[in-house]
N, C-alpha and C positions, 0 to 999 in steps of 0.2 A: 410571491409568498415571502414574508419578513424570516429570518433565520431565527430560531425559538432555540438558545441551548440548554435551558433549562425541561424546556419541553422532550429535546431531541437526549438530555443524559437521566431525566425521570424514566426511558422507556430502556435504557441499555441495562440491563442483568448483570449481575456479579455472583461468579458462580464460586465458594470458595472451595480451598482445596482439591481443584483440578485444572490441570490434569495432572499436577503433581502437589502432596504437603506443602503448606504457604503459599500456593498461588492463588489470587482471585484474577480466575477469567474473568474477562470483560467481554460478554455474549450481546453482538450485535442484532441477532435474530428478531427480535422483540422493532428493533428499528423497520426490519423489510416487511412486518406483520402488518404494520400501521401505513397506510398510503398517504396520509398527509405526513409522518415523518419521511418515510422514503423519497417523497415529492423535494422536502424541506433540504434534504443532505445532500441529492443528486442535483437538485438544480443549486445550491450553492456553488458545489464545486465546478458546475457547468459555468458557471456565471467570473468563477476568476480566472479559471483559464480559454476563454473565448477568445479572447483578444491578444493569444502569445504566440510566440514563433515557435507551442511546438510540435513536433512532426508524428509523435507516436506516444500510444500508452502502453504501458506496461503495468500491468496487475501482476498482484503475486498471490500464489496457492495459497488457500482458497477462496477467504473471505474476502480475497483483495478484486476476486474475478466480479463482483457484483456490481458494485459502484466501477469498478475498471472500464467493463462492457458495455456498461448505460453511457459512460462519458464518451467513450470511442465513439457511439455511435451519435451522441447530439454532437461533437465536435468535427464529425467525418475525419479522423485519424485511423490508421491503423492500427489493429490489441496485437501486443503481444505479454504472450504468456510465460511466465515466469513459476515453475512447478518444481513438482517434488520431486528428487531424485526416479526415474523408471518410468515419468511418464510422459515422456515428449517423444516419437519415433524420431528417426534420422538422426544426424549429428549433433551433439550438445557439449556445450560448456557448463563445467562445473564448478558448485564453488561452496565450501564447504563453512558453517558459521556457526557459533554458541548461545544458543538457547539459556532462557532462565532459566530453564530445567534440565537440560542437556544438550545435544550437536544434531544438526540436520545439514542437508544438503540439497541445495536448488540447482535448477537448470534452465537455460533456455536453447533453443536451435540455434545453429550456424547460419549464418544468414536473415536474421529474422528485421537486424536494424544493419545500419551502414555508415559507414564515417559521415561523420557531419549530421547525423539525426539529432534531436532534441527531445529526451524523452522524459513524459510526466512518470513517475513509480507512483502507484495505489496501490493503499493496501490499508485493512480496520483500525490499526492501532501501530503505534508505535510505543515498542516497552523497552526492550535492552537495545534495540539498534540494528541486533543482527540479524538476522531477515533484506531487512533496505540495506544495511552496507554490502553485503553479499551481492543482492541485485545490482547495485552501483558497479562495484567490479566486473559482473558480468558485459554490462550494458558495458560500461567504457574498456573493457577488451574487444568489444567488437568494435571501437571507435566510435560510438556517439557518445552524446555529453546528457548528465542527470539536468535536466532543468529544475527540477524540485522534487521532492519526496511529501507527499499526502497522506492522510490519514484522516478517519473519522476522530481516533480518540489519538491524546498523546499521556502517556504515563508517564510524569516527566520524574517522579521520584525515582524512576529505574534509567533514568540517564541515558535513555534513546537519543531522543532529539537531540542532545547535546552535543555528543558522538556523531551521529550524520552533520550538525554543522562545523562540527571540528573536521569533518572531513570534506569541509567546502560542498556540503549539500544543502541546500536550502528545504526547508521543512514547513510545512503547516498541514496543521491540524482546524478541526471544527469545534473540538471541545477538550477537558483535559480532565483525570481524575487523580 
């Protein structure tokens, strides 16, 4: 199936004013409703990284678990998960990052990747950055290496993508608003 982004940014929703004054969400929901868009964004992204060296994916909470899970499984990689502060049992690493709207904090397990892993980060959007750099950190405290940072949409007027490649992450996106 041909990649449609006109097709694929007509169905994504912009919610404004939430979840805080001046933000328009960008609500992928609308994407996972439609089976030939969903079809169109998962096997894209299956399609460029089929043939790379790398060893694991890493989705991040929540919307990143969708498209994360679907690729793990056509690429036979192992997910790892990358959540919200309190929700991972066992040992975690933490890492604390700023929000357009204010501060959160992600986690992943001890153990989950290994020196020398190569790992994809998904996740819906990419807006200010911090989300994925956060991940980054994590992912290279346990010693493996970001091979790129993915996203359905990239917001490039909030200076995400920019920032992950100022920090020697490589980045892409399927569309951008």
């Amino acid at each position: 199936m041909i990649f449609d982004e006109y097709y694929i940014k007509s169905l994504i929703r912009s919610v404004h004013d939430w979840p805080a004054p001046g933000v328009i969400f960008r609500d992928i929901t609308p994407l996972f409703q439609s089976p030939k868009a969903q079809r169109m964004v998962i096997d894209s992204l299956i399609q460029r990284y089929v043939d790379t060296e790398i060893t694991h994916i890493a989705a991040l909470d929540a919307r990143g678990f969708l498209p994360g899970a679907v690729i793990a499984y056509a690429l036979n990689k192992p997910l790892v998960l990358l959540r919200k502060q309190g929700k991972l049992p066992a040992e975690t690493e933490t890492e604390t990052y700023d929000l357009e709207y204010g501060q959160a904090t992600i986690e992943v397990q001890r153990g989950a990747l290994d020196p020398g892993n190569s790992v994809l980060l998904i996740d819906d959007l990419i807006a200010t950055g911090g989300t994925l750099l956060a991940a980054a950190t994590l992912i290279r405290r346990l010693g493996a290496h970001v091979y790129e940072a993915a996203a359905i949409i990239d917001l490039p007027d909030l200076g995400g993508s920019t920032k992950l490649q100022d920090a020697n992450i490589p980045t892409f996106t399927l569309c951008a608003f």
